[in-house]
VEXVEX-427313 format. One record per atom (N, C-alpha, C): residue number from 1; x, y, z. Coordinates in Angstrom, 3 decimals, m for minus. Example, Ala and Ser with C-alpha at 12.3 -4.5 7.8 and 13.67 -1.06 7.14 Angstrom:
BEGIN
<nr = 1&xx = 13.190&yy = m5.690&zz = 7.800>
<nr = 1&xx = 12.300&yy = m4.500&zz = 7.800>
<nr = 1&xx = 13.200&yy = m3.300&zz = 7.800>
<nr = 2&xx = 12.850&yy = m2.250&zz = 7.080>
<nr = 2&xx = 13.670&yy = m1.060&zz = 7.140>
<nr = 2&xx = 12.900&yy = 0.030&zz = 7.870>
***
This chain:
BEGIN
<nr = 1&xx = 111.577&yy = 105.955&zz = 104.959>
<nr = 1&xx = 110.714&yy = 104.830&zz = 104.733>
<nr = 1&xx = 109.512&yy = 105.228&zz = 103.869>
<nr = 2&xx = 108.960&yy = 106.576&zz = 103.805>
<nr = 2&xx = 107.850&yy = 106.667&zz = 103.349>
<nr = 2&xx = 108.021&yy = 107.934&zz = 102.186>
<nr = 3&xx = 107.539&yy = 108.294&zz = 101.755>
<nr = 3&xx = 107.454&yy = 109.659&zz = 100.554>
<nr = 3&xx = 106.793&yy = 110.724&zz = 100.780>
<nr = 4&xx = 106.892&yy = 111.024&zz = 102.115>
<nr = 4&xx = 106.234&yy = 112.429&zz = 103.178>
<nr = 4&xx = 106.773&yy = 113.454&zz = 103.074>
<nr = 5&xx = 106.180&yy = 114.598&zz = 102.341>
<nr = 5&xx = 106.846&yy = 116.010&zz = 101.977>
<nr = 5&xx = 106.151&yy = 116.846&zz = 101.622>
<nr = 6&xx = 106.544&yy = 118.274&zz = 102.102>
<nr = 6&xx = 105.650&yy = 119.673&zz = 101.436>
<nr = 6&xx = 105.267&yy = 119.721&zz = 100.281>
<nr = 7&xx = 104.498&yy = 119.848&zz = 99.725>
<nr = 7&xx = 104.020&yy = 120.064&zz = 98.550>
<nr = 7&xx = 104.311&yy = 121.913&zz = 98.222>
<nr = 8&xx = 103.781&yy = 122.511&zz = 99.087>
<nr = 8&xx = 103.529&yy = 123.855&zz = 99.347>
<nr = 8&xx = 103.123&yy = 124.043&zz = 100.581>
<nr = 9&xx = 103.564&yy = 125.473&zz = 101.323>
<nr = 9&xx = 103.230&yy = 125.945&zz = 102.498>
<nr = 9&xx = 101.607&yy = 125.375&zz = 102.999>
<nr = 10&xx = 101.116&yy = 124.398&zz = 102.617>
<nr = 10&xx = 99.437&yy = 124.885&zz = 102.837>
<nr = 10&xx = 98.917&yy = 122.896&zz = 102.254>
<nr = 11&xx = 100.059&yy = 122.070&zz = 100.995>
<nr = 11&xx = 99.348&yy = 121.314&zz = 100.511>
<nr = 11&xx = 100.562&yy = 120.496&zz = 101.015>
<nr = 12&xx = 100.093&yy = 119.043&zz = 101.308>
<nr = 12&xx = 101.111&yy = 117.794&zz = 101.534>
<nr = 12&xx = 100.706&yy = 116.436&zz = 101.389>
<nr = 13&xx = 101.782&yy = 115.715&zz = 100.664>
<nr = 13&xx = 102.118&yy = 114.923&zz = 100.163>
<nr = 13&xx = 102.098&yy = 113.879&zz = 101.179>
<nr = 14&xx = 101.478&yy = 112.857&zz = 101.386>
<nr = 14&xx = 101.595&yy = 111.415&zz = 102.389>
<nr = 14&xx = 101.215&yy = 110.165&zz = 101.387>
<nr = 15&xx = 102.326&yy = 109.278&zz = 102.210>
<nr = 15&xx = 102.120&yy = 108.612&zz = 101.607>
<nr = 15&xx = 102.353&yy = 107.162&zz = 102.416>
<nr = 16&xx = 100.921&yy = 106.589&zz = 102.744>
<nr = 16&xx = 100.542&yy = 105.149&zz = 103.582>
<nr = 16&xx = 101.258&yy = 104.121&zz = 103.579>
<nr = 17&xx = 101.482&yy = 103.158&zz = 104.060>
<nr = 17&xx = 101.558&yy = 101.659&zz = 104.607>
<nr = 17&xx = 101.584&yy = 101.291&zz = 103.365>
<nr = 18&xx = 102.575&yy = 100.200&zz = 102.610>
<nr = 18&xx = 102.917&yy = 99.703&zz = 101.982>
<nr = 18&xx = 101.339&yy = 98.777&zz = 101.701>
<nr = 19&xx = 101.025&yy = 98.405&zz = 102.625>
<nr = 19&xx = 99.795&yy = 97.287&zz = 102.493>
<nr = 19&xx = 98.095&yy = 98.025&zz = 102.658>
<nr = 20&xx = 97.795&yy = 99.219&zz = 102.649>
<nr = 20&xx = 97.094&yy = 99.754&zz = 102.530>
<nr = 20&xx = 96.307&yy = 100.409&zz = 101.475>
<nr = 21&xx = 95.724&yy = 99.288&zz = 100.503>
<nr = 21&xx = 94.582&yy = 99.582&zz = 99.837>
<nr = 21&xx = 93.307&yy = 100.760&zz = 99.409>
<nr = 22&xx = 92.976&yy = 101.210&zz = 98.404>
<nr = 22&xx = 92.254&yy = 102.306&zz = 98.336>
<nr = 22&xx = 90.986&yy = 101.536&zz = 99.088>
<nr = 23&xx = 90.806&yy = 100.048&zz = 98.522>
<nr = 23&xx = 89.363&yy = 99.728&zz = 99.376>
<nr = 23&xx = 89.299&yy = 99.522&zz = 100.585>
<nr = 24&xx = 90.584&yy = 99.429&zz = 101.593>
<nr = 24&xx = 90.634&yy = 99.082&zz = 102.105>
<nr = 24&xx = 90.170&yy = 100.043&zz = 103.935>
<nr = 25&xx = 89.554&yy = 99.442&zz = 104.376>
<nr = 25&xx = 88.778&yy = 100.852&zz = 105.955>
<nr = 25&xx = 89.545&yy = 101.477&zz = 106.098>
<nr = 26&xx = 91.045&yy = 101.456&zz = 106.335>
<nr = 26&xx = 92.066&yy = 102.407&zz = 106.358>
<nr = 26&xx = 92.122&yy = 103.412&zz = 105.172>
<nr = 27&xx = 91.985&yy = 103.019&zz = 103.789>
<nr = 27&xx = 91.948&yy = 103.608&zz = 102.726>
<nr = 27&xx = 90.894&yy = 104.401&zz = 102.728>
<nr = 28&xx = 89.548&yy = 103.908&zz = 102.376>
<nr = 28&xx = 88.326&yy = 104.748&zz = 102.788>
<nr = 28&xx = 88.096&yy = 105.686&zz = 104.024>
<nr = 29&xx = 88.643&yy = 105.166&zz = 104.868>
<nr = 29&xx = 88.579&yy = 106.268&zz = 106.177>
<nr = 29&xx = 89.654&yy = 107.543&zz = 105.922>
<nr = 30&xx = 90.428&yy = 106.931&zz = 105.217>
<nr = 30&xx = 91.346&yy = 108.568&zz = 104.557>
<nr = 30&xx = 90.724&yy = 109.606&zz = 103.893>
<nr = 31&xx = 90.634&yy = 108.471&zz = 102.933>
<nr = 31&xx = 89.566&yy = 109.271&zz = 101.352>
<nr = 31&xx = 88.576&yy = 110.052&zz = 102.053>
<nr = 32&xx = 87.802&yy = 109.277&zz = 102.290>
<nr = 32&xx = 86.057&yy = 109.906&zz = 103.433>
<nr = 32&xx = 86.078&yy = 110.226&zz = 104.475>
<nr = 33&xx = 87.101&yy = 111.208&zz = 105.089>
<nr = 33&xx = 87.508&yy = 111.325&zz = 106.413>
<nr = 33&xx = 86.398&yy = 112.847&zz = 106.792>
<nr = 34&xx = 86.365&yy = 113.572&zz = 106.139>
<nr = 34&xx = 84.876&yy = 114.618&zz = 106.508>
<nr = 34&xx = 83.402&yy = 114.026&zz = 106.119>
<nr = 35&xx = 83.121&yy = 112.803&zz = 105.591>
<nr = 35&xx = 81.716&yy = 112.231&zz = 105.142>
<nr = 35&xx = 81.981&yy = 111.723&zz = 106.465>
<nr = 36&xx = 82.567&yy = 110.754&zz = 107.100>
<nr = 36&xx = 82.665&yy = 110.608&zz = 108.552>
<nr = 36&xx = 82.548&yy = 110.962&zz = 109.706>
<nr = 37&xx = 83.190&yy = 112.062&zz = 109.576>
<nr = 37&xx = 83.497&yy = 112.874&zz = 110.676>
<nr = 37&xx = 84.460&yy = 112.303&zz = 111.790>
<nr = 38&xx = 85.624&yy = 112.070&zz = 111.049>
<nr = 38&xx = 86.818&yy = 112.010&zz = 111.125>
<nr = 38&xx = 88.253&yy = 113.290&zz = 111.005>
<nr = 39&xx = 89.003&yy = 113.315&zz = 111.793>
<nr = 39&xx = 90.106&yy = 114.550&zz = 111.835>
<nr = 39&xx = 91.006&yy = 113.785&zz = 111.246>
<nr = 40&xx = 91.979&yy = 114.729&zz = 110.282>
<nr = 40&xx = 93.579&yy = 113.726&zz = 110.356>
<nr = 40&xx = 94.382&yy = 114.799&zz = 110.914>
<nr = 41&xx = 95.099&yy = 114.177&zz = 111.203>
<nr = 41&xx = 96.280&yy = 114.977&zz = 112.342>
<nr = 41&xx = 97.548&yy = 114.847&zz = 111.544>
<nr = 42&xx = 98.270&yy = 115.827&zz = 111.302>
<nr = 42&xx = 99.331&yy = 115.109&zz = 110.464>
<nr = 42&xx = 100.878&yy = 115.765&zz = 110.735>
<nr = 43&xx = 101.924&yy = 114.807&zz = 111.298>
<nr = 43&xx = 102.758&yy = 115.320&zz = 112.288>
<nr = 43&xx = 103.580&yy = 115.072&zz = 110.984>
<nr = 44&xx = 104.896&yy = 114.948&zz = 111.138>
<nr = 44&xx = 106.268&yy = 115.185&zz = 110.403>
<nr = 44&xx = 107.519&yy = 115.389&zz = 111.067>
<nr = 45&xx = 109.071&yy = 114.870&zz = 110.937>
<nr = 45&xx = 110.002&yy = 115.386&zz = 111.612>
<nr = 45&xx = 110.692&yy = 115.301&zz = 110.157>
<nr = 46&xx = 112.090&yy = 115.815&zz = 110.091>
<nr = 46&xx = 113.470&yy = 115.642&zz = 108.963>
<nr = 46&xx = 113.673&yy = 114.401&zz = 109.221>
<nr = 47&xx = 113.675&yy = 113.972&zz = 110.207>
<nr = 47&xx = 114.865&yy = 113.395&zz = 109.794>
<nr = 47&xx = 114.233&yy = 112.081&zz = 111.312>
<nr = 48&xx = 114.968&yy = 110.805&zz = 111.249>
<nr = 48&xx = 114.619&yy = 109.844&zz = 112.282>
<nr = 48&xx = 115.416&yy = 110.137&zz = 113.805>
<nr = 49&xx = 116.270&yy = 110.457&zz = 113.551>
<nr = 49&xx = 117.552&yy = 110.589&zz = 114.279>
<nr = 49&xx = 118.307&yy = 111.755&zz = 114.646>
<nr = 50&xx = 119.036&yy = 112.366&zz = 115.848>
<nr = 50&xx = 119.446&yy = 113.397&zz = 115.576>
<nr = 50&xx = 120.566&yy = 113.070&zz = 116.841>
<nr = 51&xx = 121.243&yy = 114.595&zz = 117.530>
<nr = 51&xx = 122.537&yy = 114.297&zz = 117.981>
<nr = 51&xx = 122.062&yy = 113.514&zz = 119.513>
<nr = 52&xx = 120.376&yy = 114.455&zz = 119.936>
<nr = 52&xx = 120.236&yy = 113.922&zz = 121.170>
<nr = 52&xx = 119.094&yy = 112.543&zz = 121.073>
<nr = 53&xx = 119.235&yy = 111.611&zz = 120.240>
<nr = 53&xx = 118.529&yy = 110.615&zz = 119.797>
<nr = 53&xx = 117.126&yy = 110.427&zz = 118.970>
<nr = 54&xx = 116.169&yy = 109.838&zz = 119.028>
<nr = 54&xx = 115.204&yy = 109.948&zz = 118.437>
<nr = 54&xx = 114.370&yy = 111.651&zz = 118.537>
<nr = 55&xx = 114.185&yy = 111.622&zz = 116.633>
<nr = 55&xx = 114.276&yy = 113.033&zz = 116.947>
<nr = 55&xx = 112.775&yy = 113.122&zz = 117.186>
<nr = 56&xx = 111.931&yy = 114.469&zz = 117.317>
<nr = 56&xx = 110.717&yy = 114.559&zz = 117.678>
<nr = 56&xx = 110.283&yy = 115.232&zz = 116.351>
<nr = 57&xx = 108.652&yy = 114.831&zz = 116.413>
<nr = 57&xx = 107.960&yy = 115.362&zz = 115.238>
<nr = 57&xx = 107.229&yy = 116.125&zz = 115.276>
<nr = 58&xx = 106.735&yy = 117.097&zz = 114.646>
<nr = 58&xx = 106.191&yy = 118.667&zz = 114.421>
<nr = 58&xx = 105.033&yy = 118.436&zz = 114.114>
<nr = 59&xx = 104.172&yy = 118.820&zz = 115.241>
<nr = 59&xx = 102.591&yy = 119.078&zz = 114.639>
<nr = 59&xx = 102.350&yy = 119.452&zz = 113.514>
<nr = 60&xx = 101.838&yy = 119.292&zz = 112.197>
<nr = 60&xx = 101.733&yy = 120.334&zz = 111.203>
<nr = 60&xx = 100.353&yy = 121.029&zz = 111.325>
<nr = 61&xx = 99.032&yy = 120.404&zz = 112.278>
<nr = 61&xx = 97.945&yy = 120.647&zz = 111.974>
<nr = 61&xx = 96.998&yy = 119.875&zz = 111.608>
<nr = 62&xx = 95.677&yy = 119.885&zz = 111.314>
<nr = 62&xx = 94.883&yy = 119.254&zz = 110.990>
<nr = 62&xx = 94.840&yy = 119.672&zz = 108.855>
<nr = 63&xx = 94.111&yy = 118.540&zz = 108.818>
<nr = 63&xx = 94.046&yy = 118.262&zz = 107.073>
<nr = 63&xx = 93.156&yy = 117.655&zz = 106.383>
<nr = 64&xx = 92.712&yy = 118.335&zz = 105.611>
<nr = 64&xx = 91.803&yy = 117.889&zz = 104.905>
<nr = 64&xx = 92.009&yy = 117.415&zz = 103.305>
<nr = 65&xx = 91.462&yy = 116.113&zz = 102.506>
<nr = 65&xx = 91.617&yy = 115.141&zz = 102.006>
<nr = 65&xx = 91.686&yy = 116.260&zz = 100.261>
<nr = 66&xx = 92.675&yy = 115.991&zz = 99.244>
<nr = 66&xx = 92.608&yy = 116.647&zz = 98.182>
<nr = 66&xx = 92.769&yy = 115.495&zz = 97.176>
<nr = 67&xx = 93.078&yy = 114.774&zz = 97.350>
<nr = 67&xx = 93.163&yy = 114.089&zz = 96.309>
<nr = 67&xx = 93.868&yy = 112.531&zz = 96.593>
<nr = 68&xx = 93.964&yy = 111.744&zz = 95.919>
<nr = 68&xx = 95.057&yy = 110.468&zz = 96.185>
<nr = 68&xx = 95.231&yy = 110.082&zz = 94.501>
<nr = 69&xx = 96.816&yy = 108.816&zz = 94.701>
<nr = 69&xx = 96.965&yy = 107.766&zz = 93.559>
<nr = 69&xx = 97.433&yy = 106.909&zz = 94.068>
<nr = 70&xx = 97.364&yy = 105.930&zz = 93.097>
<nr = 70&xx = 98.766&yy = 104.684&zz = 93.217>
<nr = 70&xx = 97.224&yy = 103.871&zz = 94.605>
<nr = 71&xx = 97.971&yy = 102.568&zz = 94.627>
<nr = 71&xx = 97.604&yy = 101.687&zz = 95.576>
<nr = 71&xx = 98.463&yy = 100.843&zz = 96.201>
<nr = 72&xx = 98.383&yy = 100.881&zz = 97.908>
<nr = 72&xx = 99.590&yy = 99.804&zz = 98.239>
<nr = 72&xx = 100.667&yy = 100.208&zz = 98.053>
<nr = 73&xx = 101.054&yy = 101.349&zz = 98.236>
<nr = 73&xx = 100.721&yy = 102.409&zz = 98.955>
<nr = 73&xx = 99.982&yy = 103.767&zz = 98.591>
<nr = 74&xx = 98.937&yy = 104.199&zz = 99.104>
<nr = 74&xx = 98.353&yy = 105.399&zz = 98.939>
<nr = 74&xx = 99.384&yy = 106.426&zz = 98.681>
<nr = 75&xx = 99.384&yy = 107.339&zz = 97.674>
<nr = 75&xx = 100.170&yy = 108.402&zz = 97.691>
<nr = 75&xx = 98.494&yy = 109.732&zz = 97.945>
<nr = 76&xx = 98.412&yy = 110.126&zz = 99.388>
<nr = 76&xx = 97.571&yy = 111.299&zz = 99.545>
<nr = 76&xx = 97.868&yy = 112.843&zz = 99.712>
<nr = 77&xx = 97.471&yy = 113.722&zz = 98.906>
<nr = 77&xx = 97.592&yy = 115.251&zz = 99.147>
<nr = 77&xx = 96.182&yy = 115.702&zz = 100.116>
<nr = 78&xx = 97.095&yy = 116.368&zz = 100.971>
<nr = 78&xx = 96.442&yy = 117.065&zz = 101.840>
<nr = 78&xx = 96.432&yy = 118.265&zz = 101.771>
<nr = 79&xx = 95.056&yy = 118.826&zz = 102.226>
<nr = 79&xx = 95.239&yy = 120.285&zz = 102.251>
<nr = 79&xx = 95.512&yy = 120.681&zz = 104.060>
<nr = 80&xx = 96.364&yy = 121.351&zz = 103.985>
<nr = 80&xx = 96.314&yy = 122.019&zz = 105.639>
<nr = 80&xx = 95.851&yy = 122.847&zz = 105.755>
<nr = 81&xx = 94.824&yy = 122.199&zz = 107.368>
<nr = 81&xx = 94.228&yy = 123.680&zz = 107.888>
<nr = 81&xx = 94.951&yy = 125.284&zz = 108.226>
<nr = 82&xx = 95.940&yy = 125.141&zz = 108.455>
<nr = 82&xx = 97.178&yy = 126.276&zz = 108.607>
<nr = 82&xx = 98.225&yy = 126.020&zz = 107.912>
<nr = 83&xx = 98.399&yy = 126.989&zz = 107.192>
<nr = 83&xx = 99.634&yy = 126.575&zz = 106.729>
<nr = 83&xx = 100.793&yy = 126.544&zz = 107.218>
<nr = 84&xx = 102.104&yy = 125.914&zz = 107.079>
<nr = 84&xx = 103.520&yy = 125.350&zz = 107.508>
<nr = 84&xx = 104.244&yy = 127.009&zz = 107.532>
<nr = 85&xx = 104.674&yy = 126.730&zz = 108.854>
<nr = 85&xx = 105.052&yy = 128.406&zz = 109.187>
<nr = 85&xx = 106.594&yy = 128.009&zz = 108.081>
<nr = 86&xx = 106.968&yy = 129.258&zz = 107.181>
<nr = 86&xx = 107.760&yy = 129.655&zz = 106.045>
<nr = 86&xx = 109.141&yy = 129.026&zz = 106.492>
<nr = 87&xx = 109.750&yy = 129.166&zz = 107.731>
<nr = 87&xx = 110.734&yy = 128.438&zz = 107.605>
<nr = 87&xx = 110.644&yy = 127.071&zz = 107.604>
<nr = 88&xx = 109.905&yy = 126.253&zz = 108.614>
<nr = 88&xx = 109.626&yy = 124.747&zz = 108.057>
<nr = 88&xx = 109.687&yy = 124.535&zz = 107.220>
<nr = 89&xx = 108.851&yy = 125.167&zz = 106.577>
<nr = 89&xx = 108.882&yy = 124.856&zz = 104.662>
<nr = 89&xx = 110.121&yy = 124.755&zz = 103.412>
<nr = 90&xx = 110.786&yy = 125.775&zz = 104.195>
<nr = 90&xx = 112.061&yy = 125.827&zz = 103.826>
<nr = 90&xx = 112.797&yy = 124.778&zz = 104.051>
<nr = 91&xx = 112.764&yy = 124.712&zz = 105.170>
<nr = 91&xx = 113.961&yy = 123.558&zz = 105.603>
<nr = 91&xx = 112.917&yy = 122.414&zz = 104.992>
<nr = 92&xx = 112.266&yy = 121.754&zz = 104.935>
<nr = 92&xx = 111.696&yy = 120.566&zz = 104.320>
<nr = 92&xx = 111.886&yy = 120.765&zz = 102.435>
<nr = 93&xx = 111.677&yy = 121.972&zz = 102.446>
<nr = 93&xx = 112.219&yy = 121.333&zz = 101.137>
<nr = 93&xx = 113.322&yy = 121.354&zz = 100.469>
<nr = 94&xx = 114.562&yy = 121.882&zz = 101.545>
<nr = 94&xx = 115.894&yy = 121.443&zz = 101.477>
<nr = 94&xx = 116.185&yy = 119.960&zz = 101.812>
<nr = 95&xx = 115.435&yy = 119.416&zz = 102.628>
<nr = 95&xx = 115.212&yy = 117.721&zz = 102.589>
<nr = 95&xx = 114.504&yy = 117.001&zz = 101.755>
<nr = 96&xx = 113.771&yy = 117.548&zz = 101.093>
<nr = 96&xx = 113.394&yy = 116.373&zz = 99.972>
<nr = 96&xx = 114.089&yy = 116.844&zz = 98.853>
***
């Protein structure tokens, strides 16, 4: 549904709500999320589904704001506070 993927062990790619505006409090609270003092939390799984049903999603860590484009939907790079332990990374970017 969405365009969520490693960039690099450390940088990632999100990308918002179809209806979510750069001006919009959701938008700004992304963008300005340390002028706030705001955390983003930013989880991830492969895949929706798996053999034993809804699959579960992987902490990646906390993140801080690098950049954005596009509007409606936000496409945002994040920087991670830790980076994505080497095999995750792997396997994610055998999925995208």
């Amino acid at each position: 549904m969405y365009r969520d993927y490693a960039i690099s062990p450390s940088l990632f790619h999100r990308e918002t709500q179809g209806r979510t505006s750069v001006t919009s409090p959701t938008g700004q609270r992304y963008i300005h999320h340390a002028r706030e003092g705001s955390n983003i939390l930013l989880l991830a799984r492969e895949q929706k589904v798996y053999e034993l049903g809804t699959a579960p999603y992987l902490f990646l860590g906390t993140g801080q704001y690098v950049s954005h484009a596009g509007d409606r939907p936000i496409a945002i790079t994040w920087h991670l506070d830790r980076a994505i332990p080497t095999e995750t990374f792997v396997a994610s970017a055998v999925v995208a």
